[in-house]
mmCIF file of the N, C-alpha and C atoms, coordinates in Angstrom:
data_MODEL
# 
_entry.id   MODEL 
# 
loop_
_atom_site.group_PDB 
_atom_site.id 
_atom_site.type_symbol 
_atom_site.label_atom_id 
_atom_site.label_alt_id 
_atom_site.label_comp_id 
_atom_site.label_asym_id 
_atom_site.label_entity_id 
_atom_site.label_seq_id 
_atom_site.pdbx_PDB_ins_code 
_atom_site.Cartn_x 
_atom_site.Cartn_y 
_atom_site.Cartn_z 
_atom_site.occupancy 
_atom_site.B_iso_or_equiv 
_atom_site.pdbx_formal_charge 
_atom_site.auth_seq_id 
_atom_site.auth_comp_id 
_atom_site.auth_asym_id 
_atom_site.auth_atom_id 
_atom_site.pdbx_PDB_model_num 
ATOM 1   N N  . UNK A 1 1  ? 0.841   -1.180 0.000   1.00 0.00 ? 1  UNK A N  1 
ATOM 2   C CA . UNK A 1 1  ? 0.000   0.000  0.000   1.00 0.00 ? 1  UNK A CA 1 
ATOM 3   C C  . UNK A 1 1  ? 0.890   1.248  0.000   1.00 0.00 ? 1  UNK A C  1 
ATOM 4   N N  . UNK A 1 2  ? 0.172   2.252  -1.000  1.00 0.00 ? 2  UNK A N  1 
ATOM 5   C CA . UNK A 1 2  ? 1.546   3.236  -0.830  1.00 0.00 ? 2  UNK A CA 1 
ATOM 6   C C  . UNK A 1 2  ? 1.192   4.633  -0.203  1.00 0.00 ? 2  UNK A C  1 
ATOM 7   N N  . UNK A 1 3  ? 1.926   4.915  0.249   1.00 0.00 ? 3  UNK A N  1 
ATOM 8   C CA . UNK A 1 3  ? 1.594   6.215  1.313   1.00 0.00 ? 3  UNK A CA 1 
ATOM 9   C C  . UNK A 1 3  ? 1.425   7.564  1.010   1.00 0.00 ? 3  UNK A C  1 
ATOM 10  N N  . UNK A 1 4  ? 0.141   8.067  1.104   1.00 0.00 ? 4  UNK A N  1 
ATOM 11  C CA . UNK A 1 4  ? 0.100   9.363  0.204   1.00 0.00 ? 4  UNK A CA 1 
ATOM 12  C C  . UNK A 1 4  ? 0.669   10.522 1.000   1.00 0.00 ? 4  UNK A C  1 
ATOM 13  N N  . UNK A 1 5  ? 1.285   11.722 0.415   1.00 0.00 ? 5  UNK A N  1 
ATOM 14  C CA . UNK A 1 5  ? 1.752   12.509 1.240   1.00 0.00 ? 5  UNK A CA 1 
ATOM 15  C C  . UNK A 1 5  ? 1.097   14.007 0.924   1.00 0.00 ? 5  UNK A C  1 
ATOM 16  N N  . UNK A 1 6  ? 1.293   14.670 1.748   1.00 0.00 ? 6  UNK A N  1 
ATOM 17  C CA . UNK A 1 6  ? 1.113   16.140 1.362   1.00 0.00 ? 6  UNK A CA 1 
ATOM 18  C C  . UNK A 1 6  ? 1.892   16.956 1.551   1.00 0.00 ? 6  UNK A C  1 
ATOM 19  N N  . UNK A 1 7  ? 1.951   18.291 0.858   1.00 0.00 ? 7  UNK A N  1 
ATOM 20  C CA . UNK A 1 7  ? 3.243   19.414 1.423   1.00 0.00 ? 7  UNK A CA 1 
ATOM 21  C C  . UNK A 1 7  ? 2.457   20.737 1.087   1.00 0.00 ? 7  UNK A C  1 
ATOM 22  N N  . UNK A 1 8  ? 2.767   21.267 1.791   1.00 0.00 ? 8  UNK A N  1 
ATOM 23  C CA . UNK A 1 8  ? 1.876   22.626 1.601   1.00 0.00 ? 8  UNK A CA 1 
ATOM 24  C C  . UNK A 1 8  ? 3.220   23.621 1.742   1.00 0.00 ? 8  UNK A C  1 
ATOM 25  N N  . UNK A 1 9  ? 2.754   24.362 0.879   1.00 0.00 ? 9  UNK A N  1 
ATOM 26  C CA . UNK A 1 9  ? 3.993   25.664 0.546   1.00 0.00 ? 9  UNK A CA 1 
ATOM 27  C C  . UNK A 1 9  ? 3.554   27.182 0.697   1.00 0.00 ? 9  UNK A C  1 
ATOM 28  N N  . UNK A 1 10 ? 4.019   27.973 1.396   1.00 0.00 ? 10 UNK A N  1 
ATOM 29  C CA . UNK A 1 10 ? 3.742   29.323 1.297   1.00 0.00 ? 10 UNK A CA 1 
ATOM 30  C C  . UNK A 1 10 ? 4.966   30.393 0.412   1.00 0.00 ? 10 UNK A C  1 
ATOM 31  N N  . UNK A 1 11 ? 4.298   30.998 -0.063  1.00 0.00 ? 11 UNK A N  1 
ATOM 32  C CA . UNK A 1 11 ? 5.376   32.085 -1.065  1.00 0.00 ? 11 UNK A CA 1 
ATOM 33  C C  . UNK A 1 11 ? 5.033   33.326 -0.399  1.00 0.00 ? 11 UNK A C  1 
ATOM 34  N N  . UNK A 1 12 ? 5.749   34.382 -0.391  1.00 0.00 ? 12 UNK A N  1 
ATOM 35  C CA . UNK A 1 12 ? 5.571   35.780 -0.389  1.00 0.00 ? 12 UNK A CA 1 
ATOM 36  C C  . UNK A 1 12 ? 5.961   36.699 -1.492  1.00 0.00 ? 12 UNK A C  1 
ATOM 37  N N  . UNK A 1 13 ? 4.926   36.978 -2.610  1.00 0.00 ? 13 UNK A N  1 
ATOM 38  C CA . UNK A 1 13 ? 5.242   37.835 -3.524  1.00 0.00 ? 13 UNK A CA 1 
ATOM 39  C C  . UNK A 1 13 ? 5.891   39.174 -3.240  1.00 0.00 ? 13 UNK A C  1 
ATOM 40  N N  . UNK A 1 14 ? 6.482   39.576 -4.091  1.00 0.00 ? 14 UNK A N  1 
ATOM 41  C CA . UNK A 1 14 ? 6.931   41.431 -4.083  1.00 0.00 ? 14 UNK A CA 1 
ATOM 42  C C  . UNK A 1 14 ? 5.487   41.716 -4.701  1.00 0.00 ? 14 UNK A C  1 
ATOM 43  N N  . UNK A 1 15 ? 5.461   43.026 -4.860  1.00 0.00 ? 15 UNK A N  1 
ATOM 44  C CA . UNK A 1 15 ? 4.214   43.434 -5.542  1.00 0.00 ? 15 UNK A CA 1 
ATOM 45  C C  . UNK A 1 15 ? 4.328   43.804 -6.685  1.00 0.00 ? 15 UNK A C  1 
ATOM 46  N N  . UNK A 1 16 ? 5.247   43.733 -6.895  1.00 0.00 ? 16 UNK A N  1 
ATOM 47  C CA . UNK A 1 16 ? 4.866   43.040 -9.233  1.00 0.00 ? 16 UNK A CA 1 
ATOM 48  C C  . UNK A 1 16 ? 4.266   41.674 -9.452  1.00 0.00 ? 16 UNK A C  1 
ATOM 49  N N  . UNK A 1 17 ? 4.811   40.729 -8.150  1.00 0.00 ? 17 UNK A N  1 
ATOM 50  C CA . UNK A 1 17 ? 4.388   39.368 -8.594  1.00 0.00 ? 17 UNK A CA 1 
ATOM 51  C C  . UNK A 1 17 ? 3.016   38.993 -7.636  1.00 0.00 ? 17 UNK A C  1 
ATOM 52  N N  . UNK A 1 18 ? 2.804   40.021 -7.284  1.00 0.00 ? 18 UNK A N  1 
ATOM 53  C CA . UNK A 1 18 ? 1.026   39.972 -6.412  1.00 0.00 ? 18 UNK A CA 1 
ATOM 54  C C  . UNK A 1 18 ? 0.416   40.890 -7.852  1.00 0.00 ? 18 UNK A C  1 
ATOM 55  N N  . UNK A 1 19 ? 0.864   41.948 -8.065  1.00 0.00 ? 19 UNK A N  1 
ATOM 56  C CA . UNK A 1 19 ? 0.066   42.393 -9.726  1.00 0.00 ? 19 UNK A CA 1 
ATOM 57  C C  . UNK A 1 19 ? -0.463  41.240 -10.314 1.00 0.00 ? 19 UNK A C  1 
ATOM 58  N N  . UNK A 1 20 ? 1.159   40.245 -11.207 1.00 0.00 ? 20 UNK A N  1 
ATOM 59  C CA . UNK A 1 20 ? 0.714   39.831 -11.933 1.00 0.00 ? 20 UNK A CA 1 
ATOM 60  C C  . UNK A 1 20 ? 0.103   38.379 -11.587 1.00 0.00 ? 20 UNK A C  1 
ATOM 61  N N  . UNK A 1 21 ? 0.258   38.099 -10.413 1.00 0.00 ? 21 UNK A N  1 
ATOM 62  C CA . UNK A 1 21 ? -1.319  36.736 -10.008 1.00 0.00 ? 21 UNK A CA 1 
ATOM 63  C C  . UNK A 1 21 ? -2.343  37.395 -10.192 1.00 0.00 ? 21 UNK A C  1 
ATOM 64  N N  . UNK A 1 22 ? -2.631  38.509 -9.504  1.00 0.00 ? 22 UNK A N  1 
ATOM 65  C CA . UNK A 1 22 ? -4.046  39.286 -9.201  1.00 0.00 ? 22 UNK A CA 1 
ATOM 66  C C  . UNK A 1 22 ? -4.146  39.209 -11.187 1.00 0.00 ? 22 UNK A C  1 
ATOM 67  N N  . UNK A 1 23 ? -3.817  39.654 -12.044 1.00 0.00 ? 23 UNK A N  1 
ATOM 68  C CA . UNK A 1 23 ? -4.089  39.734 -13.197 1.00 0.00 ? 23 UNK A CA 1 
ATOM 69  C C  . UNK A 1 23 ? -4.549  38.530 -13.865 1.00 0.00 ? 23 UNK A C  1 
ATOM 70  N N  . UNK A 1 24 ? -3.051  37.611 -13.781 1.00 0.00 ? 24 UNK A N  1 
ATOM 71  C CA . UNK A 1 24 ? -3.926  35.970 -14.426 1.00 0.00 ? 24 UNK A CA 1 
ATOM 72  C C  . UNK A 1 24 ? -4.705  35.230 -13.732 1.00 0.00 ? 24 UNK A C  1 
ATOM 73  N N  . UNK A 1 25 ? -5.416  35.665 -12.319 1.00 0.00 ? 25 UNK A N  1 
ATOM 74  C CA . UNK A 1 25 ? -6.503  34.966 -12.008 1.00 0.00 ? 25 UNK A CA 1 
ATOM 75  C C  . UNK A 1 25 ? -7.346  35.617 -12.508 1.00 0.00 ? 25 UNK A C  1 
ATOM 76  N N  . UNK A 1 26 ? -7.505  37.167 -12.925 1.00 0.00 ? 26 UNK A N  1 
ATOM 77  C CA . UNK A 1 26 ? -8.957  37.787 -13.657 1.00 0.00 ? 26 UNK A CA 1 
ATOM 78  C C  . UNK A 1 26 ? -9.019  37.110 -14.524 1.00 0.00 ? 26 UNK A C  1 
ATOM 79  N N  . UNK A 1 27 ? -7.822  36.763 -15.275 1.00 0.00 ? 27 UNK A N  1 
ATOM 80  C CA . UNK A 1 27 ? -7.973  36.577 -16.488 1.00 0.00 ? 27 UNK A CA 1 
ATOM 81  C C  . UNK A 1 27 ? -8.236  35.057 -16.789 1.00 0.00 ? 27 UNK A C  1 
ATOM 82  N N  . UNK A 1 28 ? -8.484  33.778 -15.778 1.00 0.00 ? 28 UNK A N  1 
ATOM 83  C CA . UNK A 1 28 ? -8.582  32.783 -15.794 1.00 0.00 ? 28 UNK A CA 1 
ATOM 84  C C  . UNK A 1 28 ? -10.420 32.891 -15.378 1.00 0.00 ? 28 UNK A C  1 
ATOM 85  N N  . UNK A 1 29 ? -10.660 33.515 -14.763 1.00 0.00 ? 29 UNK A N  1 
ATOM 86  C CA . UNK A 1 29 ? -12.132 33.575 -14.299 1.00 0.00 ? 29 UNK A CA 1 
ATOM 87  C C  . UNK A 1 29 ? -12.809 33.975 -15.363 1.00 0.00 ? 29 UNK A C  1 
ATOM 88  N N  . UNK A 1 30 ? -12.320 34.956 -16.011 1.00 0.00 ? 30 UNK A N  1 
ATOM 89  C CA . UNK A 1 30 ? -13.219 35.721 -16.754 1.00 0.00 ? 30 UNK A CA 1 
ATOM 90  C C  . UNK A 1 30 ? -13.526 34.126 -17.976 1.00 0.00 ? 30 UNK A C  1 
ATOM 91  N N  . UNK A 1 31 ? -12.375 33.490 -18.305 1.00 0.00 ? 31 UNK A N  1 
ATOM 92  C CA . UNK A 1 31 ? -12.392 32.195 -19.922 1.00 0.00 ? 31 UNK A CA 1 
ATOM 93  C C  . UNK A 1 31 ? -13.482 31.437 -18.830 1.00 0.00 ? 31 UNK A C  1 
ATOM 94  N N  . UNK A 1 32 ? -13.559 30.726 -17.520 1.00 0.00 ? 32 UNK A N  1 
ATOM 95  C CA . UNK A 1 32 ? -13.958 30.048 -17.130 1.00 0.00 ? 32 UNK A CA 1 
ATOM 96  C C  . UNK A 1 32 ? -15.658 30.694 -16.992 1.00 0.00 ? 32 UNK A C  1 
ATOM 97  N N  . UNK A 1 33 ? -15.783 31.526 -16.940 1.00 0.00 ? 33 UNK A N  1 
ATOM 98  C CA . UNK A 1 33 ? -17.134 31.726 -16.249 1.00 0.00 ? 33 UNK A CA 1 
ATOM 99  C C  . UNK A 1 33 ? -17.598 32.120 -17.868 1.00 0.00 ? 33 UNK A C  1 
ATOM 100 N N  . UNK A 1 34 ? -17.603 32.550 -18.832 1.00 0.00 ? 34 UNK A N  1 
ATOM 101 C CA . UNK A 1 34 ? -17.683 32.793 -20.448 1.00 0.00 ? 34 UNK A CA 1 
ATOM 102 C C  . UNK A 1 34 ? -17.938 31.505 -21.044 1.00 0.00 ? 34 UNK A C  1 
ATOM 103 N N  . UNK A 1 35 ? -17.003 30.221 -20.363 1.00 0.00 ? 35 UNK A N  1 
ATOM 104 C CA . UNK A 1 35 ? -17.778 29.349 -21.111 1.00 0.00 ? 35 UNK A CA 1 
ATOM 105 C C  . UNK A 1 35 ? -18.864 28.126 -20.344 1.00 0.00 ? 35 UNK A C  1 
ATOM 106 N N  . UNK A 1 36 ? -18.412 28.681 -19.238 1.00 0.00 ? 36 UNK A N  1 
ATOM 107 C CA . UNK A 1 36 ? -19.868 28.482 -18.441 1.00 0.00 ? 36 UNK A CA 1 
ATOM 108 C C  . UNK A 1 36 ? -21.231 29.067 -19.207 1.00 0.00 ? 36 UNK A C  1 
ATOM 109 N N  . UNK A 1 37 ? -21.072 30.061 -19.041 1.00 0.00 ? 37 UNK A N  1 
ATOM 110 C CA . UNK A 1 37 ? -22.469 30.533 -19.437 1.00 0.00 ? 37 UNK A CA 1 
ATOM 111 C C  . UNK A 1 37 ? -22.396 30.193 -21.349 1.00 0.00 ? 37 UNK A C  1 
ATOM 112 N N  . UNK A 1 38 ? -21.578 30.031 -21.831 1.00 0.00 ? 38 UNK A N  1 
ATOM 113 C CA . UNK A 1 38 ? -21.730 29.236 -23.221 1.00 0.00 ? 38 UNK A CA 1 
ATOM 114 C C  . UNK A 1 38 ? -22.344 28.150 -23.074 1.00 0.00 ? 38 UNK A C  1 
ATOM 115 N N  . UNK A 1 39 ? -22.418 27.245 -21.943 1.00 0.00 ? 39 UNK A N  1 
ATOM 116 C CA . UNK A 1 39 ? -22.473 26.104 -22.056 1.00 0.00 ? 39 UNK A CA 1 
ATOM 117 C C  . UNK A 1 39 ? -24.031 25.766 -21.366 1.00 0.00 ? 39 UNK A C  1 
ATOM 118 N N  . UNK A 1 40 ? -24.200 26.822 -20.518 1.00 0.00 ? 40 UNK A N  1 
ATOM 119 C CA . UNK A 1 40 ? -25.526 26.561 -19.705 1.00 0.00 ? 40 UNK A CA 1 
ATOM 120 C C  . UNK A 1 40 ? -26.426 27.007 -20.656 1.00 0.00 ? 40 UNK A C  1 
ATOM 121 N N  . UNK A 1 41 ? -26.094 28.220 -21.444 1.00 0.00 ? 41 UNK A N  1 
ATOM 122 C CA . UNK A 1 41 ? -26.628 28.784 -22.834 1.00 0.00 ? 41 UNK A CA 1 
ATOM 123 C C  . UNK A 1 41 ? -27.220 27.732 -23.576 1.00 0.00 ? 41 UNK A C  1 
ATOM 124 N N  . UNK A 1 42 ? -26.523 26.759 -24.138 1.00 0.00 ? 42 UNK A N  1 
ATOM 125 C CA . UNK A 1 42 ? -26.541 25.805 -24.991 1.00 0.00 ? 42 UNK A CA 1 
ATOM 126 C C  . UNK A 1 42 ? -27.515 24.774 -24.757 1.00 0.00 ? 42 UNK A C  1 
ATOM 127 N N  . UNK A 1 43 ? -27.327 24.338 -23.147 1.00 0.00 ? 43 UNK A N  1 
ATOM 128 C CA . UNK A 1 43 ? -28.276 23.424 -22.398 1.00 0.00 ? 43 UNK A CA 1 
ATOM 129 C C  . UNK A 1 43 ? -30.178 24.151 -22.544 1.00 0.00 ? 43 UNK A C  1 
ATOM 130 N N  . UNK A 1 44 ? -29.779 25.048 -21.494 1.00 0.00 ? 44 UNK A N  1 
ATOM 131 C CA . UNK A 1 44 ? -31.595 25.848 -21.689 1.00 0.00 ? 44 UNK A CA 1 
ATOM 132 C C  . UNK A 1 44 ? -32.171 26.113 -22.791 1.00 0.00 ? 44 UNK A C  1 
ATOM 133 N N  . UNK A 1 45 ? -31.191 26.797 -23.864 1.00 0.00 ? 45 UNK A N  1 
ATOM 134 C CA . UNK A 1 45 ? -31.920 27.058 -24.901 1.00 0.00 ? 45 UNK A CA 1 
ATOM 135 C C  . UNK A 1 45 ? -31.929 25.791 -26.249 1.00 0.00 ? 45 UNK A C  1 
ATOM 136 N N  . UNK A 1 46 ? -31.036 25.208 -26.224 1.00 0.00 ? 46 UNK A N  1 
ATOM 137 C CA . UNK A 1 46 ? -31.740 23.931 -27.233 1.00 0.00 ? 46 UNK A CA 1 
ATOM 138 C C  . UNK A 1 46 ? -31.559 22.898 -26.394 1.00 0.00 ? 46 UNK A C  1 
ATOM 139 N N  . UNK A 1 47 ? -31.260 22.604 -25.007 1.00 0.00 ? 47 UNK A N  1 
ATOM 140 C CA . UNK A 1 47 ? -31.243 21.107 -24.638 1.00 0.00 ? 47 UNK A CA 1 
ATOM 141 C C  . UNK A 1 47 ? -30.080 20.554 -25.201 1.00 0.00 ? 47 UNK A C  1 
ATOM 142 N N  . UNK A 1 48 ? -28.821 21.313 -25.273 1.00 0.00 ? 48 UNK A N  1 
ATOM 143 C CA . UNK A 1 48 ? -28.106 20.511 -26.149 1.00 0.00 ? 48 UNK A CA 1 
ATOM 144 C C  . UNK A 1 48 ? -26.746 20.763 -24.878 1.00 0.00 ? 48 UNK A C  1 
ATOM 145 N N  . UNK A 1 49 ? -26.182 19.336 -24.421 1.00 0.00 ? 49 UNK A N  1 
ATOM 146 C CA . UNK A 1 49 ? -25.078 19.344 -23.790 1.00 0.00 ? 49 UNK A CA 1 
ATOM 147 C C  . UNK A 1 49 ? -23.810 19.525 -24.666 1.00 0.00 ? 49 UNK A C  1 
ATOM 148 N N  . UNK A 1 50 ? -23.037 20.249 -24.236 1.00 0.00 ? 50 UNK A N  1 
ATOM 149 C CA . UNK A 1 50 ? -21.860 20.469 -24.419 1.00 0.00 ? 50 UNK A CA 1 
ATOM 150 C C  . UNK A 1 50 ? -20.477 19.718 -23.816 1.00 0.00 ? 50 UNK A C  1 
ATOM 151 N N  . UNK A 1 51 ? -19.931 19.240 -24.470 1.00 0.00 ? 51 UNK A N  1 
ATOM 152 C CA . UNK A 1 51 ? -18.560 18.447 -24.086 1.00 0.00 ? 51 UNK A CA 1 
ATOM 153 C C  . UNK A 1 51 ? -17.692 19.551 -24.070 1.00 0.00 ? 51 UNK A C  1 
ATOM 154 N N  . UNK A 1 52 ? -16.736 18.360 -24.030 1.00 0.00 ? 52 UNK A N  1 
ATOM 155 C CA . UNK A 1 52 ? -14.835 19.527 -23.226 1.00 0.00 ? 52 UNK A CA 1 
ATOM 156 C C  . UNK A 1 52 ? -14.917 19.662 -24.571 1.00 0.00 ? 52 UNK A C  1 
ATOM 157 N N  . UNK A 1 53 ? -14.757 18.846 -25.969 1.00 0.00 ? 53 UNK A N  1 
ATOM 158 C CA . UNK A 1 53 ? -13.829 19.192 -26.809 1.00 0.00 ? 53 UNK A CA 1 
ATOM 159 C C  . UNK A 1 53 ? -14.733 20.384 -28.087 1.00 0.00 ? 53 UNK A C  1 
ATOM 160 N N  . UNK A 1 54 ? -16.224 20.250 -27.716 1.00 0.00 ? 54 UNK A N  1 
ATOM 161 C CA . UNK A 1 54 ? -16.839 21.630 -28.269 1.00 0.00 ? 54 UNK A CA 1 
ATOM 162 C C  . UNK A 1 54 ? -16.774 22.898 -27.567 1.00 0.00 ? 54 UNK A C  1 
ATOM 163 N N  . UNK A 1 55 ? -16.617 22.553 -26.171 1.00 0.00 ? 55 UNK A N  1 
ATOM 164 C CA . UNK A 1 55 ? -16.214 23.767 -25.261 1.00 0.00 ? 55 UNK A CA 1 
ATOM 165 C C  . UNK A 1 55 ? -14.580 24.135 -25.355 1.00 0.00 ? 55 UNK A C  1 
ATOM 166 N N  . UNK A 1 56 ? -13.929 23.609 -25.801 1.00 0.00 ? 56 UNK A N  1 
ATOM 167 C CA . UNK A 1 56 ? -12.428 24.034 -26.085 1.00 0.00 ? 56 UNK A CA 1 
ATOM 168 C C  . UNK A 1 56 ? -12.342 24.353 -27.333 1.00 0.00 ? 56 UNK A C  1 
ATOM 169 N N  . UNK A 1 57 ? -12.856 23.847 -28.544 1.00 0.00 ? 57 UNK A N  1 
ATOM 170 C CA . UNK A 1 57 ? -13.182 24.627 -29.810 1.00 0.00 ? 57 UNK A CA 1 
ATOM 171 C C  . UNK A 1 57 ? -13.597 26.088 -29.600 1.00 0.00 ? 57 UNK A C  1 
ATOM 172 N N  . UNK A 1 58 ? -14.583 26.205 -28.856 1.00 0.00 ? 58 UNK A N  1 
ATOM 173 C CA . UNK A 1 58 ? -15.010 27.462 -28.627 1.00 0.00 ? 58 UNK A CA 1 
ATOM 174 C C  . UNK A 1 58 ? -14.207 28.563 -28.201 1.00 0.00 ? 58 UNK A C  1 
ATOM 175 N N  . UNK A 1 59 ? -13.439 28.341 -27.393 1.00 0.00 ? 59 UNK A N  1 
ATOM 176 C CA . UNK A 1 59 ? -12.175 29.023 -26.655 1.00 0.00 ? 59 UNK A CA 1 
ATOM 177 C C  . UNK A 1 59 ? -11.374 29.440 -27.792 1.00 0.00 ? 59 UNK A C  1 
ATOM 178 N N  . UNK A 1 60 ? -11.087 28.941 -28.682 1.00 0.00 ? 60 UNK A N  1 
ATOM 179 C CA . UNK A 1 60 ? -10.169 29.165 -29.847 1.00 0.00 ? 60 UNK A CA 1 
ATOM 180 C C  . UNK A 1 60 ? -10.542 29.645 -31.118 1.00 0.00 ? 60 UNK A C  1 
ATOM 181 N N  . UNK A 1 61 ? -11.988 29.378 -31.235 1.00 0.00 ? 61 UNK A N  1 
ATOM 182 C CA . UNK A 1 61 ? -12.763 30.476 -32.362 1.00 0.00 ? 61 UNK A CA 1 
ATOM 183 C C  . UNK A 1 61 ? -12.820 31.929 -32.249 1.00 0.00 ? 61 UNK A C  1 
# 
């Protein structure tokens, strides 16, 4: 049986590198919640489920 482990890490940014997290998490929320609502879009209004690989097409159109 093999033994699972954990490690937990803390960083302390300067504040260029607290900028630029604070930036690519907007910018990860904003793709994620866009194709959320693409996708819930898709469901309510024709009943039509959406997969990863039409929802990742989409991202790139």
């Amino acid at each position: 049986m093999k033994t699972k482990r954990a490690y937990k890490f803390r960083f302390y940014p300067d504040q260029q590198q607290e900028t630029l997290l604070a930036q690519t998490f907007g910018c990860v929320r904003y793709v994620y919640n866009s194709i959320l609502r693409y996708r819930t879009d898709a469901y309510y209004q024709a009943q039509e489920k959406v997969g990863y690989t039409k929802a990742s097409s989409q991202l790139t159109a």
